[in-house]
C-alpha positions as CSV (number, residue, x, y, z in Angstrom):
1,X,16.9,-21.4,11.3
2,X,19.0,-20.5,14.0
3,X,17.5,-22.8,16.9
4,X,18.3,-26.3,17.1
5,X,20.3,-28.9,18.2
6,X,23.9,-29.8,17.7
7,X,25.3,-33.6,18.4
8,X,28.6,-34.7,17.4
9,X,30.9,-38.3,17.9
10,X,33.4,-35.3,19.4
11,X,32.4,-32.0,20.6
12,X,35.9,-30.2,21.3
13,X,34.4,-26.8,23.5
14,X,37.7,-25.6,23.7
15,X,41.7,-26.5,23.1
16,X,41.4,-28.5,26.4
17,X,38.0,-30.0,26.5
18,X,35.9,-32.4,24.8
19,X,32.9,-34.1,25.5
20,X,32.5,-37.8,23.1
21,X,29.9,-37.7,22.6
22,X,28.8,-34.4,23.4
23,X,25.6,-31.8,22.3
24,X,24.4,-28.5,22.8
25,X,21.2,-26.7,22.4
26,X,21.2,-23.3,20.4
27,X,18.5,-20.5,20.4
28,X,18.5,-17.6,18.5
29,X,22.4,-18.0,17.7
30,X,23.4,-18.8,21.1
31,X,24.3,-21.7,23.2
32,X,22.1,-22.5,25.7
33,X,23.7,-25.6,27.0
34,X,26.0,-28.7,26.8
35,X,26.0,-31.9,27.3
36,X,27.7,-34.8,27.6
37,X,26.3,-38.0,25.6
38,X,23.7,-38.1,22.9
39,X,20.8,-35.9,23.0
40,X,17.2,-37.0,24.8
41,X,15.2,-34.7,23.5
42,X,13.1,-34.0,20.9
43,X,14.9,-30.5,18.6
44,X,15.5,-29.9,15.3
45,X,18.9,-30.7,14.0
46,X,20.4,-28.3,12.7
47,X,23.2,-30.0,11.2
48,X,23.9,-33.9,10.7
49,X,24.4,-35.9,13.5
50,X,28.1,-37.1,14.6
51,X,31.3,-35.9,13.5
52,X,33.4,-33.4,15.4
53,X,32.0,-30.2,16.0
54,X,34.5,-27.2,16.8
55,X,34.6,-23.7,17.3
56,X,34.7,-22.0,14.5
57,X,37.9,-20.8,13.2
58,X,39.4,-17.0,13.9
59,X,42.0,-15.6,10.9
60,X,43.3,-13.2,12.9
61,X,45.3,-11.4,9.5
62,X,44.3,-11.0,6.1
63,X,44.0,-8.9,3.0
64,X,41.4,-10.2,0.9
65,X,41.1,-7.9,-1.6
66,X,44.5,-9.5,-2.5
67,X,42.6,-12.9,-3.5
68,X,43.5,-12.0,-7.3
69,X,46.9,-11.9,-6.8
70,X,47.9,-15.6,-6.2
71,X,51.8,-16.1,-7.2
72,X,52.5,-12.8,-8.8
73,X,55.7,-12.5,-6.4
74,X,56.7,-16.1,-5.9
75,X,60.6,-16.7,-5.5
76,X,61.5,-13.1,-5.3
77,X,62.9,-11.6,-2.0
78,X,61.1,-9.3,0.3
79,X,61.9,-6.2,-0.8
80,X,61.2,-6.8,-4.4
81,X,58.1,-8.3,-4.0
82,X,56.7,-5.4,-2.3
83,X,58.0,-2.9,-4.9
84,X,57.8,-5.1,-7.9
85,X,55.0,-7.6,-7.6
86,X,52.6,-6.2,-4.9
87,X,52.8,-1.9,-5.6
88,X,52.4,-2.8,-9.2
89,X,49.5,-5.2,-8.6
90,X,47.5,-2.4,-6.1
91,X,47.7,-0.3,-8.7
92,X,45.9,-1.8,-11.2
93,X,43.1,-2.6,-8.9
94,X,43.2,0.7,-8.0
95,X,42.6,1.7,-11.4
96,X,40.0,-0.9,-11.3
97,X,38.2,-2.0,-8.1
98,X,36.4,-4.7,-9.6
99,X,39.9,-6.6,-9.2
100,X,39.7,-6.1,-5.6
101,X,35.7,-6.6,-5.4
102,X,36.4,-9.8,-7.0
103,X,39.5,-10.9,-4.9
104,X,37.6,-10.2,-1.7
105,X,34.9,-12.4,-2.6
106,X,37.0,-15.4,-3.6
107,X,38.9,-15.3,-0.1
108,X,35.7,-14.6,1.9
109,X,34.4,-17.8,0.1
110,X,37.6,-19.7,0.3
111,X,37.4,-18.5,4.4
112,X,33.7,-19.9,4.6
113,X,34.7,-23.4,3.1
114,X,37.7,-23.7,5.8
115,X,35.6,-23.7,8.8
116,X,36.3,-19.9,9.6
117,X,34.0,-17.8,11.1
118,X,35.4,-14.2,12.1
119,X,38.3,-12.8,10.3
120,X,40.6,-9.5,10.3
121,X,41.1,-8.3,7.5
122,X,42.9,-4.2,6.0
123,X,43.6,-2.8,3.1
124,X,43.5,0.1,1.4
125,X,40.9,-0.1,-0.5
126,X,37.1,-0.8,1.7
127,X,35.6,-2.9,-1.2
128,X,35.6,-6.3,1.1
129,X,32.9,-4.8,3.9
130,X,29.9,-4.6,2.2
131,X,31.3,-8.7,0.9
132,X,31.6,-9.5,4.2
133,X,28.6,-7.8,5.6
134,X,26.6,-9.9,3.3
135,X,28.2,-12.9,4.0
136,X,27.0,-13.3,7.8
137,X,30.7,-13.5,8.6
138,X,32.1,-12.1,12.0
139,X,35.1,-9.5,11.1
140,X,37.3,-6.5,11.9
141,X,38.4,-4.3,9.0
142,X,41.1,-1.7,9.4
143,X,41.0,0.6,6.5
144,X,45.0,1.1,6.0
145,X,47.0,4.4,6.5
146,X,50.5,5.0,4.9
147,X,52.4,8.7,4.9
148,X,55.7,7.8,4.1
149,X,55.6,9.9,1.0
150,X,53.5,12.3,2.0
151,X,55.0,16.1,1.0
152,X,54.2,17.0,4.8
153,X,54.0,15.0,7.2
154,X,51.7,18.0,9.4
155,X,49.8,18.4,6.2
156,X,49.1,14.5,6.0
157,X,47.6,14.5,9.4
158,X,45.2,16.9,9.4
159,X,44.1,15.7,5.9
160,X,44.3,12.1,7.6
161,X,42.1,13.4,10.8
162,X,39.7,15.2,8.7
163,X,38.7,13.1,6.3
164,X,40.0,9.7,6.8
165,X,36.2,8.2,6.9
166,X,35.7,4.8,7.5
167,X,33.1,3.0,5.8
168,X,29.3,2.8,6.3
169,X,28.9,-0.1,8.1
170,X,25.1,-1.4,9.4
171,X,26.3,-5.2,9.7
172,X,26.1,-5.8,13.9
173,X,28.8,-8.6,13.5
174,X,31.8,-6.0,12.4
175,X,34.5,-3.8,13.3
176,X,35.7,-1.2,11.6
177,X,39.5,0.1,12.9
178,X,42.8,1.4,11.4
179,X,45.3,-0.4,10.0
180,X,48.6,1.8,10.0
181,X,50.1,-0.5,7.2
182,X,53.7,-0.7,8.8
183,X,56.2,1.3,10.8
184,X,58.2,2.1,7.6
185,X,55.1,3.1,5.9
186,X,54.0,5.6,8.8
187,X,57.0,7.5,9.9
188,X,56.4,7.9,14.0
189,X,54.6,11.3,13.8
190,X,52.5,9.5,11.6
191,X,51.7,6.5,13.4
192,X,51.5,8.4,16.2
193,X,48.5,10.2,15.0
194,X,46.6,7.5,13.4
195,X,46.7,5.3,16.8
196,X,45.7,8.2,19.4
197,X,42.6,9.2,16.4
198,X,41.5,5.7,16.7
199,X,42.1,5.4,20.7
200,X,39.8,8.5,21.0
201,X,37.1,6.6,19.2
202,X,37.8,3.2,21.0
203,X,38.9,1.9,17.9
204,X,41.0,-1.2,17.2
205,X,44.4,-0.9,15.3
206,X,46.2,-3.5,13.1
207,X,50.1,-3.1,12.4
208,X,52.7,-5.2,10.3
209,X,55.7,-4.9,12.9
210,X,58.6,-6.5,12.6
211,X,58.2,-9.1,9.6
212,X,61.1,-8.9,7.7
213,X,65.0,-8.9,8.1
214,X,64.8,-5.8,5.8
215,X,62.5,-3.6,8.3
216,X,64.6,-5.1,11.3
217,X,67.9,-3.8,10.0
218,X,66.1,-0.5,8.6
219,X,65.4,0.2,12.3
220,X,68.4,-1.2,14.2
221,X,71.1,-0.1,12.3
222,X,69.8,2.3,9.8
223,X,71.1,0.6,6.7
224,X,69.4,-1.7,4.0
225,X,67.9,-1.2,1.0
226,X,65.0,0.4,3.1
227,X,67.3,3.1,4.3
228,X,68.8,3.3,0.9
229,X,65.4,4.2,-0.6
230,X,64.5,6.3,2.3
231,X,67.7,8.1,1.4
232,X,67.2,8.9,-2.4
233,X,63.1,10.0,-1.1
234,X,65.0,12.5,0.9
235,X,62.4,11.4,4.1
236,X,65.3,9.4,6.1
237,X,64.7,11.7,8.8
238,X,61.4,11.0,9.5
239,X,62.3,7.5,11.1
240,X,64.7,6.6,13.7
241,X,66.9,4.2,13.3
242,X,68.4,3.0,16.6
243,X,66.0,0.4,18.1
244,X,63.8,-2.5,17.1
245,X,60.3,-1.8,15.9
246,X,58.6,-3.3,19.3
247,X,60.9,-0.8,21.3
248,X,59.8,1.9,19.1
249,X,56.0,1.3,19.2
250,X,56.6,1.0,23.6
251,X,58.5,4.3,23.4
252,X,55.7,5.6,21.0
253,X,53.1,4.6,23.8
254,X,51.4,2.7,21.3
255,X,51.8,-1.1,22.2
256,X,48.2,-2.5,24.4
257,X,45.9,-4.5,23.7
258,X,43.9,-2.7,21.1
259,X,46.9,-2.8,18.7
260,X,47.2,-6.3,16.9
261,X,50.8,-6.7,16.2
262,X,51.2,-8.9,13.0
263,X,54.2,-11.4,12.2
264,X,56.5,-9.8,14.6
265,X,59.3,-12.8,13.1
266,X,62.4,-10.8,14.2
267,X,61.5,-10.2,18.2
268,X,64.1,-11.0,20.9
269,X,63.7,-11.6,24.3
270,X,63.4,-7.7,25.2
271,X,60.3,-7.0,22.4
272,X,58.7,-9.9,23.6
273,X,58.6,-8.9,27.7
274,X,57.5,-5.5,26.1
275,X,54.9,-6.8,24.3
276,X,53.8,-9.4,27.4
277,X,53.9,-6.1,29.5
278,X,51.6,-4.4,27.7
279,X,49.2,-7.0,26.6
280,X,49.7,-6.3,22.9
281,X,48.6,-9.5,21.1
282,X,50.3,-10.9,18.2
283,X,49.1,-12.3,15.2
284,X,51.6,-15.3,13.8
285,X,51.2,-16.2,10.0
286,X,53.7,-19.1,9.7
287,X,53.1,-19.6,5.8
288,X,54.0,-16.3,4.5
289,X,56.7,-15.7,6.7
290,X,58.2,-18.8,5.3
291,X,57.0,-18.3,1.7
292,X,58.6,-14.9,1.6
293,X,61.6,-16.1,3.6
294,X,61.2,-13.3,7.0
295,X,62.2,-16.2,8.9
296,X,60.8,-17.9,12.0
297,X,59.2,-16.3,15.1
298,X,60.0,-17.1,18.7
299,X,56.3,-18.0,18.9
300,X,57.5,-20.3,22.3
301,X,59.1,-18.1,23.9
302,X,56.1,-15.3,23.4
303,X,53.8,-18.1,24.5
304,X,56.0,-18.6,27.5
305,X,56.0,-15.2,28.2
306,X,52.2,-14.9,27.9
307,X,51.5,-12.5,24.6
308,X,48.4,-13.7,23.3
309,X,48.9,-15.7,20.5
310,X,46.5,-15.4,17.3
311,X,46.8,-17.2,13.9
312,X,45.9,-15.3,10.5
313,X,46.4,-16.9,6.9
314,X,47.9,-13.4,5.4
315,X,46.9,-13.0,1.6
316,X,46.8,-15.1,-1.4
317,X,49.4,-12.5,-2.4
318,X,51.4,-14.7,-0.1
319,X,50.5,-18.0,0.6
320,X,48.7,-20.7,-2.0
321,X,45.4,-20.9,0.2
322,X,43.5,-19.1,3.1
323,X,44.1,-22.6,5.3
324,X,43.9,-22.5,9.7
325,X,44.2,-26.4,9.3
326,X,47.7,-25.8,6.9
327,X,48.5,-22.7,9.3
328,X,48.4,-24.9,12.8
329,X,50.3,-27.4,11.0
330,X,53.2,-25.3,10.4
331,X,53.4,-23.3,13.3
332,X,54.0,-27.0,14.8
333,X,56.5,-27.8,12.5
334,X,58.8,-25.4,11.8
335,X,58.4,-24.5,15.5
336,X,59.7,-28.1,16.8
337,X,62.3,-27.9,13.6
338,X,63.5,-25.5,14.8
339,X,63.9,-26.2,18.2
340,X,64.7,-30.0,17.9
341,X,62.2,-30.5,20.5
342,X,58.5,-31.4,20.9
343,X,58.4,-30.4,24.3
344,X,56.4,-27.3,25.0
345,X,54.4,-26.6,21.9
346,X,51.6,-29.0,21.1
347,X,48.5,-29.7,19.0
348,X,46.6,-27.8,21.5
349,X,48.4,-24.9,21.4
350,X,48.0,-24.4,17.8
351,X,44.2,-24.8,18.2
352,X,44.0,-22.1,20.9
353,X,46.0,-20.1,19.0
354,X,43.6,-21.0,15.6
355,X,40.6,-20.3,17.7
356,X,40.2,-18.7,21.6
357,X,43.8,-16.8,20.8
358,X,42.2,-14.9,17.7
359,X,38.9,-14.0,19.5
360,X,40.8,-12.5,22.6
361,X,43.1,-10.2,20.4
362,X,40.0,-9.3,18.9
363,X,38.6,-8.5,22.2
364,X,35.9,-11.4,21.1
365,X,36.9,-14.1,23.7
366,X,33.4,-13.5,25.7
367,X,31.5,-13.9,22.7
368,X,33.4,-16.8,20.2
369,X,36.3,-18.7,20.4
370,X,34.7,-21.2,23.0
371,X,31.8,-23.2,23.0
372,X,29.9,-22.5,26.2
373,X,26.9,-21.5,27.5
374,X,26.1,-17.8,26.5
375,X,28.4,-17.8,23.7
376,X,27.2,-17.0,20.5
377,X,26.8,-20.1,18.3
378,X,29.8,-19.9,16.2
379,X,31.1,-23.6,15.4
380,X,32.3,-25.9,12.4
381,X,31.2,-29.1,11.7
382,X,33.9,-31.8,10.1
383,X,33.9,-35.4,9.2
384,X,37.3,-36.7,10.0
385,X,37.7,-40.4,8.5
386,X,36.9,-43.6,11.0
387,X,40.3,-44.6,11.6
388,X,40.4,-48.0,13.8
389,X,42.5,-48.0,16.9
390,X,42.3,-44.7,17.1
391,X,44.9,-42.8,19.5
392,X,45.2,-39.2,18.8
393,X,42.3,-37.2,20.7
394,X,40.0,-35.1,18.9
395,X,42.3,-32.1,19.2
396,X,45.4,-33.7,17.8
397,X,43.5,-35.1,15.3
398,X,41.8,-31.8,13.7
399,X,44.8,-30.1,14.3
400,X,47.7,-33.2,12.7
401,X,44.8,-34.4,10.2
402,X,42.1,-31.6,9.9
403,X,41.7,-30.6,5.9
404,X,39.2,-27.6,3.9
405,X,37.5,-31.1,2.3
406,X,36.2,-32.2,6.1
407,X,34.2,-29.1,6.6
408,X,30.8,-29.8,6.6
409,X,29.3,-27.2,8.1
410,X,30.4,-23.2,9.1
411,X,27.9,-21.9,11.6
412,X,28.3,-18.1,12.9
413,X,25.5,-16.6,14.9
414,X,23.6,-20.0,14.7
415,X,23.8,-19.6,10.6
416,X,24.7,-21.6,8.0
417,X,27.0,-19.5,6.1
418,X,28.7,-22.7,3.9
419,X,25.1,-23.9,3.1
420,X,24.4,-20.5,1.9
421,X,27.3,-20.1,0.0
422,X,26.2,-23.6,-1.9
423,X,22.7,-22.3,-2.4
């Protein structure tokens, strides 16, 4: 049943609004209306009464084919957890793709029970989308491209252009894109290539850019242990090695707003007006950057600027749980730590960024990320303890108190995709 009514104690529409008490009418998976107080009519519920309802969650990055992998890399540095934790790990679930099968549906369930409702997700490997086709969930998926050890680069291309398929896909609420996996991975001829073959489609594009010291120096100064292993491959000259990913990609043509730029920890002030310029949005995933120690982003200063700001988990590969609540947390912390300052960056930043910020660099905002009228019915229910003499508003509170537990309810396209998952 996908027509009903929805009243809540707090029903936040959007980082900045909230009607207490507040309903809204649904019909066929979209909201019809909202209103402030209780409702005076007579409609089917199609939830429990009170709470707060919310929109539903947008994880704006993941890999979760990678749910399998939990801790096989903790504690080591970047570097060697790509080449000795996560390449060996890929290639057993290559060899067997039930480990990814299995991995994708553990995160897509983990994703339902946290009160999200569309993700993005890439890898390699396409065994989450017929997962999250069934599930009812709202996604991207970017089927990933590499070529840095390709024998030809020209070679790679053409095989890359004519029979880099994407998968069958019949589920109306997908995307399927590329995901270049990152600019070390796909030389700039490369890179290149794959982003004009999916602009000529009108495809999307996820990119890795910029997360770790490593790739920074790699592309600054040309030294590192990814030049070093560049060097003994013999395919150092593929790359250049004299400015910052983000200058690369705006030399390249390729930064806009159909590229989601992912972590982008190392930025300065220059990548960031370039990336503001162009309207390339950027996906921030606090927890990983910090669990594999890339560092902190200038996520205020790109706010500042105006880059669209979205919020992904990453992988279990690299953070404990797929968690927005633990992910707005974060940002909010390590942000002011950083700063010494709680001016400028709030609760209701993190919650646009958790929820309106991932539909709009998913070129989504007209559809989810808000509830209005003519939106499609993507919300979360939660029930948030009474608390007496309570001061925080509804925001602060999901966004200082919010927890997996509270979510009662994960509606997208007026379904009920955590009651199905229970069933």
């Amino acid at each position: 049943m996908n027509t009903g009514v929805v009243a809540a104690d707090h029903l936040i529409t959007d980082a900045a609004g909230v009607l207490s008490p507040g309903w809204m009418e649904i019909s066929d998976g979209r909201i019809v209306a909202l209103h402030q107080g209780r409702p005076q009519q007579e409609a089917p519920l199609l939830c429990e009464a009170g709470g707060v309802v919310m929109p539903a969650f947008v994880n704006a990055h993941a890999h979760l084919a990678l749910g399998s992998f939990g801790g096989i890399g903790d504690d080591l540095p970047f570097a060697e957890w790509l080449r000795h934790a996560m390449i060996p790990a890929i290639e057993r679930g290559t060899a067997d793709r039930e480990i990814f099968a299995s991995g994708a549906a553990q995160s897509i369930a983990m994703l339902v029970a946290g009160g999200v409702g569309c993700v993005a997700d890439s890898f390699l490997d396409p065994a989450s989308v017929p997962l999250l086709a069934g599930s009812g969930m709202r996604a991207f998926f970017g089927l990933e491209v590499f070529g840095s050890r390709a024998e030809s680069e020209d070679a790679f291309i053409a095989e890359f252009e004519e029979g880099h398929e994407l998968p069958e896909l019949g589920a109306p609420l997908m995307q399927l894109g590329h995901a270049p996996h990152t600019l070390f991975t796909c030389p700039p001829k490369v890179l290149t290539a794959v982003m004009a073959h999916a602009r000529r489609r009108g495809l999307r594009c996820t990119l890795h850019v910029d997360e770790s010291v490593e790739e920074h120096e790699f592309f600054t100064r040309g030294t590192g242990p990814l030049a070093e292993h560049y060097r003994r491959e013999g395919v150092l000259g593929r790359y250049r090695c004299n400015a910052s990913p983000v200058r690369q990609l705006a030399d390249l043509g390729l930064l806009g707003p159909d590229l989601l730029a992912v972590h982008v920890v190392q930025a300065d002030a220059d990548d960031i007006a370039l990336l503001a310029a162009s309207h390339t949005p950027v996906v921030h995933c606090p927890r990983s950057n910090l669990m594999l120690a890339c560092g902190i982003a200038p996520v205020a200063e790109m706010l500042a600027a105006g880059v669209t700001l979205a919020l992904g988990t990453d992988s279990l590969a690299s953070v404990p749980t797929l968690d927005m609540f633990e992910e707005m947390r974060t940002l909010l912390l390590v942000q002011r730590g950083q700063s010494r300052s709680t001016t400028g960056l709030g609760a209701i930043d993190a919650f646009h960024a958790a929820t309106l910020g991932g539909a709009r660099a998913l070129g989504l905002d007209k559809q989810i990320g808000t509830l209005e009228a003519g939106k499609r019915a993507d919300f979360v229910r939660l029930e948030l303890p009474v608390v007496i003499n309570e001061r925080r508003d509804p925001v602060s509170r999901v966004v200082w108190e919010g927890q997996v537990e509270q979510v009662t309810h994960t509606f997208v396209d007026g379904r009920d995709l955590l009651a199905e998952l229970s069933e």
